[in-house]
C-alpha positions in Angstrom: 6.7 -10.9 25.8 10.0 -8.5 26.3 9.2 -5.0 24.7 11.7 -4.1 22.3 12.9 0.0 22.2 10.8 2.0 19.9 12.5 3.2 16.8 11.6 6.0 16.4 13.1 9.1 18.4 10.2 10.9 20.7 12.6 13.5 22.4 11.6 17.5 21.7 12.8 18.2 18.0 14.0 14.9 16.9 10.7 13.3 16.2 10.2 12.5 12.8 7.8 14.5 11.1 5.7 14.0 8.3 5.3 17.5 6.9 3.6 16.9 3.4 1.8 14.1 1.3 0.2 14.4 -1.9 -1.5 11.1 -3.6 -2.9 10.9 -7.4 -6.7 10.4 -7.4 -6.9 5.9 -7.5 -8.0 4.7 -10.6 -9.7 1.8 -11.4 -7.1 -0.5 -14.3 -7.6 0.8 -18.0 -9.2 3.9 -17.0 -8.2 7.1 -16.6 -4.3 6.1 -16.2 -4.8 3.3 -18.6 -1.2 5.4 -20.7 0.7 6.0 -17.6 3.7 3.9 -16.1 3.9 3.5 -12.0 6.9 5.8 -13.1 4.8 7.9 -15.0 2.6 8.0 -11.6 5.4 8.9 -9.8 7.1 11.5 -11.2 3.6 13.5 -11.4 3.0 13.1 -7.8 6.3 14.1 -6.9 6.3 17.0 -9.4 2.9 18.5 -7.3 4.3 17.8 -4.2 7.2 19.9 -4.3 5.9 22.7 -6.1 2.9 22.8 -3.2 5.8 22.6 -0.5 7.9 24.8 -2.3 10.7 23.3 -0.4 14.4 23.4 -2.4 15.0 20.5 -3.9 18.4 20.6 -3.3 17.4 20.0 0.7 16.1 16.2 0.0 18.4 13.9 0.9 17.6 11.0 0.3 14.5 9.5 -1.3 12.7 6.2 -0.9 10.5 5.1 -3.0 8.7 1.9 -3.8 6.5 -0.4 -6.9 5.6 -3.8 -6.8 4.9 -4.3 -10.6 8.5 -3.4 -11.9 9.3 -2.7 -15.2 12.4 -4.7 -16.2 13.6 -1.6 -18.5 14.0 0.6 -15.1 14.1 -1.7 -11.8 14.9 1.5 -9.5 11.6 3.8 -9.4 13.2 6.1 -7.2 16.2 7.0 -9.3 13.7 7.8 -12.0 11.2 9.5 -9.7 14.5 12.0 -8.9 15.5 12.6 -12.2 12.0 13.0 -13.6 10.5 15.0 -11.2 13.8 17.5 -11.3 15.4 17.1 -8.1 19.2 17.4 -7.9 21.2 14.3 -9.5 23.2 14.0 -6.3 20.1 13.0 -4.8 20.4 9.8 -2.9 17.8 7.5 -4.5 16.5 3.7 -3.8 13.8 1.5 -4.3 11.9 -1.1 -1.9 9.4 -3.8 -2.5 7.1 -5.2 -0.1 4.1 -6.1 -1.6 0.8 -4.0 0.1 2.9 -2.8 2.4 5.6 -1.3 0.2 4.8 2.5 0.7 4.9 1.7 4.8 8.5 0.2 4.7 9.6 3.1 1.8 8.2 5.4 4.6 9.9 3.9 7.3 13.4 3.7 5.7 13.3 7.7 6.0 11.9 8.1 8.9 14.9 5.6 10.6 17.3 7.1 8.4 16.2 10.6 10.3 16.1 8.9 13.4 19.6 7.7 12.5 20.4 11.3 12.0 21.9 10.1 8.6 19.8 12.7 6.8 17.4 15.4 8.1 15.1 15.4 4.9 14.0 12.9 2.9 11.1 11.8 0.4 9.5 8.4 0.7 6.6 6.6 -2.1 5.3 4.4 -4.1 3.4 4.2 -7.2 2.0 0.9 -9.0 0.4 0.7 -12.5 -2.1 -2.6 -12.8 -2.4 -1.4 -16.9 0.9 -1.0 -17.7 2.4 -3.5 -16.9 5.9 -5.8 -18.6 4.4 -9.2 -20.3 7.3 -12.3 -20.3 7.5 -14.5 -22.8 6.8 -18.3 -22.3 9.9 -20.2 -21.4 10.2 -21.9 -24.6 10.2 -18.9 -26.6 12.4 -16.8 -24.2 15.3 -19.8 -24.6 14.7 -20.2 -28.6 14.9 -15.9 -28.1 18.0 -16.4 -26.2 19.8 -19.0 -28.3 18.9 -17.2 -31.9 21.0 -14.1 -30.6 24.3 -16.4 -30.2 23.6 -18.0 -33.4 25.6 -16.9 -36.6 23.9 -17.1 -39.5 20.5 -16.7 -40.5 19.5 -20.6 -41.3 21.2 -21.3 -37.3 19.1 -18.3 -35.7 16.0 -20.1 -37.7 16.7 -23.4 -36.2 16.4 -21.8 -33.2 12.9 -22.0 -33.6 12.2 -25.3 -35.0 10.3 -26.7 -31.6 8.3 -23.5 -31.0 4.5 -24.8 -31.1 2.2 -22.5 -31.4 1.1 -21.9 -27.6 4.7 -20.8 -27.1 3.8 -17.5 -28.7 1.2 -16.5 -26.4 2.9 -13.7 -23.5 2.6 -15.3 -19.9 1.0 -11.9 -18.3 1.8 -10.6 -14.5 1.8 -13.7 -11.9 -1.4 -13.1 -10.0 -0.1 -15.7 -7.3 2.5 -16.1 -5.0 5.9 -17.8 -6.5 6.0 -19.9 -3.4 3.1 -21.3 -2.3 1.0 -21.1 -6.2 -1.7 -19.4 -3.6 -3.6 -15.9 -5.0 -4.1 -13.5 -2.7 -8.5 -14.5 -3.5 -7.6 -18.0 -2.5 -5.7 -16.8 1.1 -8.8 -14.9 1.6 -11.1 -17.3 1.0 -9.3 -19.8 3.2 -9.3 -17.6 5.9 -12.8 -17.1 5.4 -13.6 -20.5 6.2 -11.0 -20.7 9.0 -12.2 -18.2 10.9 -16.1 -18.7 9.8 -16.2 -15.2 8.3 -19.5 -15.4 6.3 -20.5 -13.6 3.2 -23.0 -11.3 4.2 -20.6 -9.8 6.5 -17.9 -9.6 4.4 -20.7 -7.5 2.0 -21.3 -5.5 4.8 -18.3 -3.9 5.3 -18.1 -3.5 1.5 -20.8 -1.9 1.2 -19.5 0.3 4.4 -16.4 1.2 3.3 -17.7 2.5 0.1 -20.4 4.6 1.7 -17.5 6.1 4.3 -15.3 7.1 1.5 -18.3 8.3 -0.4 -18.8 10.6 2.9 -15.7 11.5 2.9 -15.6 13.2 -0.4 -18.4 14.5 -0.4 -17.7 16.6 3.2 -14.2 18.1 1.5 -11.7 15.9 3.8 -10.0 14.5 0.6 -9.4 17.0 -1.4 -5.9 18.5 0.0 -4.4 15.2 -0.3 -5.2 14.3 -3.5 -4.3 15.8 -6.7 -6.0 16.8 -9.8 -4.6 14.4 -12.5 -4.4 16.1 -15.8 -3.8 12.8 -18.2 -1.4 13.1 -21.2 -2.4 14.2 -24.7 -4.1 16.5 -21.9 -7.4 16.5 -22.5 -8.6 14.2 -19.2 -9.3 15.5 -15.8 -9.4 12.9 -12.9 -10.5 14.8 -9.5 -11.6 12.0 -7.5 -10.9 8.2 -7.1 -12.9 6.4 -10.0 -13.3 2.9 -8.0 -16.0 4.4 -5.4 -19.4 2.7 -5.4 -21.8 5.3 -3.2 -24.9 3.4 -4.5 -24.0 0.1 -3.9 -26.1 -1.7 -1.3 -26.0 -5.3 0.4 -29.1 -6.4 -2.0 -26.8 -5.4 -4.9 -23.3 -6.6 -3.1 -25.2 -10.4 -2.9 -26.2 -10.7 -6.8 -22.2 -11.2 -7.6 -20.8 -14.4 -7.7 -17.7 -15.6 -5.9 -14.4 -15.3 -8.0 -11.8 -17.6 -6.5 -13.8 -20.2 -5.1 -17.1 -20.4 -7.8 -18.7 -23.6 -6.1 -18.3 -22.6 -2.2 -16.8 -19.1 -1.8 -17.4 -16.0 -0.9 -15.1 -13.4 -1.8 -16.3 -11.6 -4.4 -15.2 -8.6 -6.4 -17.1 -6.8 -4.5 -15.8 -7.5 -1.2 -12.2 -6.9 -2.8 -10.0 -4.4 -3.5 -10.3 -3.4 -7.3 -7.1 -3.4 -9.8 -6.1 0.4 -9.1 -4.0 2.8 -10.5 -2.4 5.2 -8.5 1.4 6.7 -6.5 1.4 8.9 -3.3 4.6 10.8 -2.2 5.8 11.5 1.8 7.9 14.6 2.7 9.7 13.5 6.1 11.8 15.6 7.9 13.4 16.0 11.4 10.9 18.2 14.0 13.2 20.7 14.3 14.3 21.6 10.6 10.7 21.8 10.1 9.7 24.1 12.3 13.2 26.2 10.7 11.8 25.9 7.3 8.4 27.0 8.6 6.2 23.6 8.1 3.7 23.4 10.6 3.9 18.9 10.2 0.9 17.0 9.4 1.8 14.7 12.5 5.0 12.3 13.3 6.1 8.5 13.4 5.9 7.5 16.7 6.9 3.4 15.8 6.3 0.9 13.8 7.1 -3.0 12.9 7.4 -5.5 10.4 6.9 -9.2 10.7 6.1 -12.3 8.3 4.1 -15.6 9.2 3.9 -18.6 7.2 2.1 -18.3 4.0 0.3 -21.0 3.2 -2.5 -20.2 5.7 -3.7 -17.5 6.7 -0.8 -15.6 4.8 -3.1 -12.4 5.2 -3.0 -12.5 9.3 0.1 -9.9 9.1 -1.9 -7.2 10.9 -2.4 -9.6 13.9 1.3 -9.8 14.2 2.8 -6.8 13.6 0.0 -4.2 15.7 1.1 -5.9 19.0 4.6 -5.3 18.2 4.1 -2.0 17.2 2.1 -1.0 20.1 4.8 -2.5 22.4 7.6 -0.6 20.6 5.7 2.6 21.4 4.6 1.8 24.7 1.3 2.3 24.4 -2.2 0.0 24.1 -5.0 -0.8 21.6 -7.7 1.5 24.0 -4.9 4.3 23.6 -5.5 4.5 20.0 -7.7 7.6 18.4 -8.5 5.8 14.6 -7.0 2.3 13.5 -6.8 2.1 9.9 -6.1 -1.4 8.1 -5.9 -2.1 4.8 -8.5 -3.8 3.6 -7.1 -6.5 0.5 -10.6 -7.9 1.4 -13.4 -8.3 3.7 -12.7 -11.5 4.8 -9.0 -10.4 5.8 -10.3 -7.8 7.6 -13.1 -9.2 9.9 -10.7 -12.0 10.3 -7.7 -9.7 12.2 -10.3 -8.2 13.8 -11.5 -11.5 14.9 -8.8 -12.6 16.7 -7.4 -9.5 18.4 -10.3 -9.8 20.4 -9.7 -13.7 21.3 -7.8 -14.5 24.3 -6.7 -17.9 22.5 -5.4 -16.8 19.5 -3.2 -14.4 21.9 -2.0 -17.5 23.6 -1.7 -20.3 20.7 -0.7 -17.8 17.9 1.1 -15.0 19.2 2.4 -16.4 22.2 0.8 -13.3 24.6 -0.9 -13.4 27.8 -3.8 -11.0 26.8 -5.6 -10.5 23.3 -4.1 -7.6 21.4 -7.8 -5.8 22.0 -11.9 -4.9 20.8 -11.7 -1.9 18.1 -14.2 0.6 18.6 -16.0 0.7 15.1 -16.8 4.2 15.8 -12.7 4.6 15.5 -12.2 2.1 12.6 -11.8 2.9 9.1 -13.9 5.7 9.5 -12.8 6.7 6.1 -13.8 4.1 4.4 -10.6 1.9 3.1 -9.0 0.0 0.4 -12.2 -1.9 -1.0 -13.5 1.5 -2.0 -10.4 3.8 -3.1 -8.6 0.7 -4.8 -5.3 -0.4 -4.1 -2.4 0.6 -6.0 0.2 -1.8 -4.2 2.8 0.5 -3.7 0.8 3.7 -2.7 -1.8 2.5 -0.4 0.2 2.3 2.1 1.4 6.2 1.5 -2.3 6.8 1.4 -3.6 5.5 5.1 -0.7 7.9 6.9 -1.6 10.5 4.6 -5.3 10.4 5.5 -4.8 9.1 9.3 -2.9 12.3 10.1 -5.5 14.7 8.6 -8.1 13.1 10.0 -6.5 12.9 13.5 -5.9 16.9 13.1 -9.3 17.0 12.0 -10.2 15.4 15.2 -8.0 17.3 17.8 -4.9 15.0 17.8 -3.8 12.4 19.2 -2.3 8.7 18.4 -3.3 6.2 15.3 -2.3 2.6 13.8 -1.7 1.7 10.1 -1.7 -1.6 9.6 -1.4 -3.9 6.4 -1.0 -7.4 5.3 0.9 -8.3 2.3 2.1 -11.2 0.4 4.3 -13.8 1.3 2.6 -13.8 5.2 3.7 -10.4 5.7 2.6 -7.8 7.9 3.1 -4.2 8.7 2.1 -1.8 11.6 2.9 2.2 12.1 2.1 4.2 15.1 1.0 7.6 14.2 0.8 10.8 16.3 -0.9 14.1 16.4 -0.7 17.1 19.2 
């Protein structure tokens, strides 16, 4: 396969720098954020990261910033994440969706907008609320709605309504599936569960894993200088850590729960899934050299990255498998050259289906058209974090989240280079290379 160039510049003072990010503490739907908007989310991450920076406002170009369950009443998070969190109104401000992976593309439109030399500071995001959320309508009612506010007079705006039954007053809540293929994201990962014989008790395992890692994780201090305190609104709540972790949960308790998308034959279980979450993370980005002028010392740079998309009505949740060997190609480097690898994990069975087939010469061949299998991770080098399953998974901060705790734990561990890596709806898939000195 032809290597494409890397995007991202690598030459002394030009790389793009990640030189702060700040994320909420994840909570788990109608708790703790139960009151709060994604915008709501947003604007208090932002708020903290700035004042910890304490970087002038007026130096942000340009932010970035993304949410997957919009509100119709403001479509353009970022704008209100600029004006809410008091940066300049000359601030440059847009939004991006792309699903799981919505916080990795917000990211990387600053970083190539850097790289670009467009702007030498920018802010990238995301922030997703699963509580608050718009309800729609049914179709009926919407078009007896729509009609009623053309009519004149009272007796025609009644009229309107003549054919509404009573099931037409019931709100259709958030689609849960994709438009396209009808397909939930459960379903995807139960189909790829029995595609790539992924059985349940290892899909329980690394629950049960992840949850214990992130557990650890806390509990040794490595969290707490990414994540904020969240103060909730009338005030009197205090949320210090993620809500969703389950230290005590074992494979004995994991294997009680009953399948949720497929209840006859599946096995994808809550359990093995990432939870409805809560949550928004913030990026400060920045070329090497105006950080070093302003006096950040940077958490660690963007050394590449790539997006791709696969058909997705099967296996729509293989995006990892694509993009990583793009990325790594772009960058010029190999699997074995990796320090950590960090994927999202939507679920179990995603997971330890990726990792299947990076290992499987065939799938190199068949699927992505390679000579040789993208790679064996080290599990030593794998999530060691824990992932998604246990913090949650706010769609558009999770992303924001993974960089954010890849870099620190790379410093933590003397440096070096780290992958990203997500899937996402609609057969997508995202990849970053990360780097450390």
């Amino acid at each position: 396969m032809k290597k494409t160039p890397n995007p991202a510049p690598t030459r002394p003072g030009q790389r793009v720098a990640v030189v702060a990010g700040l994320r909420t503490p994840f909570a788990r739907q109608l708790t703790a954020f139960r009151n709060l908007s994604a915008i709501d989310l947003g604007i208090l991450v932002t708020n903290e990261l700035m004042a910890r920076t304490d970087l002038d406002p007026a130096l942000v170009e340009r932010v970035v910033y993304g949410q997957v369950g919009i509100l119709p009443q403001a479509p353009n998070i970022a704008r209100e994440v600029v004006l809410g969190a008091g940066l300049p109104a000359g601030t440059d401000a847009y939004s991006v969706s792309r699903a799981c992976a919505t916080s990795l593309q917000s990211t990387v439109d600053v970083a190539a907008a850097i790289a670009r030399n467009e702007i030498q500071v920018g802010l990238a995001g995301g922030a997703d609320s699963t509580s608050v959320l718009p309800l729609q309508l049914s179709a009926p009612l919407a078009r007896a709605f729509m009609r009623a506010s053309k009519a004149r007079s009272l007796l025609d705006k009644l009229r309107c309504f003549k054919d509404i039954r009573p099931g037409h007053l019931l709100p259709n809540p958030p689609a849960v599936a994709d438009y396209s293929t009808g397909l939930r994201m459960g379903d995807i990962a139960e189909q790829m569960a029995r595609n790539h014989d992924i059985g349940r008790v290892e899909q329980d395992a690394l629950a049960v894993a992840s949850h214990h890692k992130a557990h650890q994780a806390w509990e040794a201090g490595h969290l707490q200088a990414e994540v904020m305190t969240g103060i909730v609104p009338p005030f009197r709540e205090v949320i210090t850590r993620d809500n969703t972790l389950r230290p005590d949960t074992s494979l004995e308790h994991m294997a009680r729960l009953p399948p949720v998308f497929d209840r006859r034959h599946g096995t994808v279980t809550a359990a093995n899934s990432s939870p409805l979450t809560d949550g928004a993370v913030s990026l400060l980005l920045m070329t090497e050299s105006r950080a070093r002028a302003l006096g950040f010392d940077p958490l660690g740079f963007i050394r590449g990255w790539a997006f791709t998309a696969i058909d997705p009505f099967n296996d729509g949740l293989m995006g990892p498998s694509h993009a990583t060997p793009l990325a790594l190609d772009r960058a010029g480097i190999r699997l074995q050259d990796l320090a950590l690898v960090e994927m999202h994990e939507a679920f179990a069975a995603q997971v330890l289906a990726n990792l299947k087939q990076w290992r499987c010469p065939r799938f190199a061949r068949e699927v992505l058209g390679r000579d040789t299998p993208i790679g064996e991770v080290d599990p030593d080098r794998f999530n060691v974090l824990g992932g998604s399953i246990a913090y949650g998974h706010p769609f558009a901060a999770t992303g924001g989240r993974m960089i954010i705790q890849t870099l620190r734990e790379l410093r933590r561990r003397g440096g070096g280079l780290a992958l990203t890596t997500a899937c996402a709806a609609g057969g997508l898939g995202a990849a970053l290379i990360l780097e450390v000195d």
